[in-house]
PAVO-21683 format. One record per residue: residue number from 1; residue in one letter; x, y, z of N, C-alpha, C, O in turn. Coordinates in steps of 0.2 Angstrom, whole numbers. Example, Ala and Ser with C-alpha at 12.3 -4.5 7.8 and 13.67 -1.06 7.14 Angstrom:
BEGIN
1:a:66:-28:39:62:-22:39:66:-16:39:71:-17:42
2:s:64:-11:35:68:-5:36:64:0:39:67:6:40
END
This chain:
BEGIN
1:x:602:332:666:608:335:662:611:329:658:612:324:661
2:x:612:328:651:614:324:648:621:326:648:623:332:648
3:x:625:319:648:631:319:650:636:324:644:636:323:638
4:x:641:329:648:644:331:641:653:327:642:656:326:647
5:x:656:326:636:661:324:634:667:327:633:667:332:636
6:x:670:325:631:678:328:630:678:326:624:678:321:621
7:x:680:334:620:680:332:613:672:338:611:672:341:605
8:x:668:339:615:663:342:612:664:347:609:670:348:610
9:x:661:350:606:662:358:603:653:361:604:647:359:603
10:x:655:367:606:649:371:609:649:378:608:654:381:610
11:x:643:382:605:644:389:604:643:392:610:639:390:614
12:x:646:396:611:644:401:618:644:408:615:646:409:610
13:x:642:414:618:640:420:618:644:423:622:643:420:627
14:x:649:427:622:652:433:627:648:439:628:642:439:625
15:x:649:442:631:648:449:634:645:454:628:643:460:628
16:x:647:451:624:646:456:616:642:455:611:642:457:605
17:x:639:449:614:636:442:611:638:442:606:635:443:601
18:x:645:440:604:649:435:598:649:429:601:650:427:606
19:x:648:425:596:649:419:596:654:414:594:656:414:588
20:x:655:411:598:665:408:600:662:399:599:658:397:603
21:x:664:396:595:665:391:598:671:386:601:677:385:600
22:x:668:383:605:674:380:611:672:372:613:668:368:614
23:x:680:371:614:679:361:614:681:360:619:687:361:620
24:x:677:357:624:679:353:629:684:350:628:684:346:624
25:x:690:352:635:695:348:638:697:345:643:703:344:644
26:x:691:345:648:690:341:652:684:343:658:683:349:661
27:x:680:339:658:676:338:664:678:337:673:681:333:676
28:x:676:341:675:675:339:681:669:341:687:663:343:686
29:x:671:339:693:666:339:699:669:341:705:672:337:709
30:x:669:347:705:670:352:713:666:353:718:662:358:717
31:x:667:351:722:663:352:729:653:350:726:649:354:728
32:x:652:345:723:645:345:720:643:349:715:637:348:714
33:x:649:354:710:646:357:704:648:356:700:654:358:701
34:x:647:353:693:650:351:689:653:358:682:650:362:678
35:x:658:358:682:664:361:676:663:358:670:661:353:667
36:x:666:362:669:668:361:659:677:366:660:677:371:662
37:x:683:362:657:687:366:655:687:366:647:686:361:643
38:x:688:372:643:686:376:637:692:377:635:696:379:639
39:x:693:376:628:698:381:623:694:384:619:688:382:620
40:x:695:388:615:693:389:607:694:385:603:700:382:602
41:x:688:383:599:690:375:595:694:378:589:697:374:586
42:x:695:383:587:701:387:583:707:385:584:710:383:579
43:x:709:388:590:717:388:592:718:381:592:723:378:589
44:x:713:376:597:715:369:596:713:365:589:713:359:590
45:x:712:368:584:712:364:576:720:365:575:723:361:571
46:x:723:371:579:728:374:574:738:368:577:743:368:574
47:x:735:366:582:739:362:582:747:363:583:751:359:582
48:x:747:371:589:755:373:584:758:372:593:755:370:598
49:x:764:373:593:766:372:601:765:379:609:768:379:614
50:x:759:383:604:758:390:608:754:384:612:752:379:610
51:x:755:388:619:749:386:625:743:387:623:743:389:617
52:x:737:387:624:731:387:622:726:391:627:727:388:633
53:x:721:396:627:718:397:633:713:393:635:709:391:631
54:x:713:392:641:709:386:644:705:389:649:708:391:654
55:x:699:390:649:694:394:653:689:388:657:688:384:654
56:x:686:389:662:682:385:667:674:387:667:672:391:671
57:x:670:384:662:662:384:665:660:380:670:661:374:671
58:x:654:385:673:650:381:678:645:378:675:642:382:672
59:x:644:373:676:639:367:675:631:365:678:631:360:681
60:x:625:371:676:621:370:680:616:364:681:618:359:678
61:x:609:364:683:607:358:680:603:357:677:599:352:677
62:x:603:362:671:599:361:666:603:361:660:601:362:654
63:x:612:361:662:615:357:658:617:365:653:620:365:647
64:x:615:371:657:616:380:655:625:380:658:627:377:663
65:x:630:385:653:637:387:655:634:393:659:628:395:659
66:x:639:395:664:640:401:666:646:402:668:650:397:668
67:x:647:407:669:655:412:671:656:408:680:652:407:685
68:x:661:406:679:666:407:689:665:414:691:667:419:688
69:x:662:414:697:660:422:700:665:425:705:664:431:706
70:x:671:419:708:675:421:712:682:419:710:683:415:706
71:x:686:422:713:692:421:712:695:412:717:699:408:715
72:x:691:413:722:692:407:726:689:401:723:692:396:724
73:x:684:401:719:678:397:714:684:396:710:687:390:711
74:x:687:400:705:692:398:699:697:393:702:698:387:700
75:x:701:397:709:705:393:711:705:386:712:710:382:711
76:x:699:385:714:698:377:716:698:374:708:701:368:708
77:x:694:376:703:692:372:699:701:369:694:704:364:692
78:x:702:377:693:710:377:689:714:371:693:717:367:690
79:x:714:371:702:719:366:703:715:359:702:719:355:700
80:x:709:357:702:706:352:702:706:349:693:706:343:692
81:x:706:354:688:708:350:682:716:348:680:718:343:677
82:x:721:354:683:727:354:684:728:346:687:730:342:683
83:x:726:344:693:727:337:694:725:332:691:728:327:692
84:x:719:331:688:716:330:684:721:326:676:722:320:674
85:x:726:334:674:730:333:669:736:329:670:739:325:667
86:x:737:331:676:742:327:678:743:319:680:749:317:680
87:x:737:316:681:735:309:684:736:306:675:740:302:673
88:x:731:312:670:732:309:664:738:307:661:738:301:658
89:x:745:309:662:751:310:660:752:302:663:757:299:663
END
């Protein structure tokens, strides 16, 4: 898997195969699986003081997104970039 960045911008497909693009904001490594936290690179062009949604892909090894399939999956990822954002500050 070639390494991805912070800053990237990538199209992804939803459930209704619309195509979103989304910019990595921040990388990580949970339990040996590697994440992606995601915006819309939209809302993040827009620059305004609204919160932004920030969603968690899993990171396979052929370098394919997928969906968090549990609730305890998300849990862990969301506190691990939350710390993550924190160390940055």
């Amino acid at each position: 898997m070639s390494k991805i960045e912070v800053g990237e911008i990538f199209t992804i497909s939803d459930e209704n195969d619309d195509e979103q693009e989304v910019e990595v904001l921040g990388v990580m490594t949970v339990e040996g699986t590697d994440y992606v936290a995601v915006g819309f690179a939209e809302d993040i062009k827009q620059e305004t003081d609204d919160d932004i949604d920030i969603f968690f892909l899993k990171v396979d090894a052929d370098g394919d997104f997928s969906a968090i399939e549990s609730d305890e999956e998300f849990d862990k990822v969301s506190a691990a970039f939350d710390e993550m954002m924190d160390e940055e500050e």
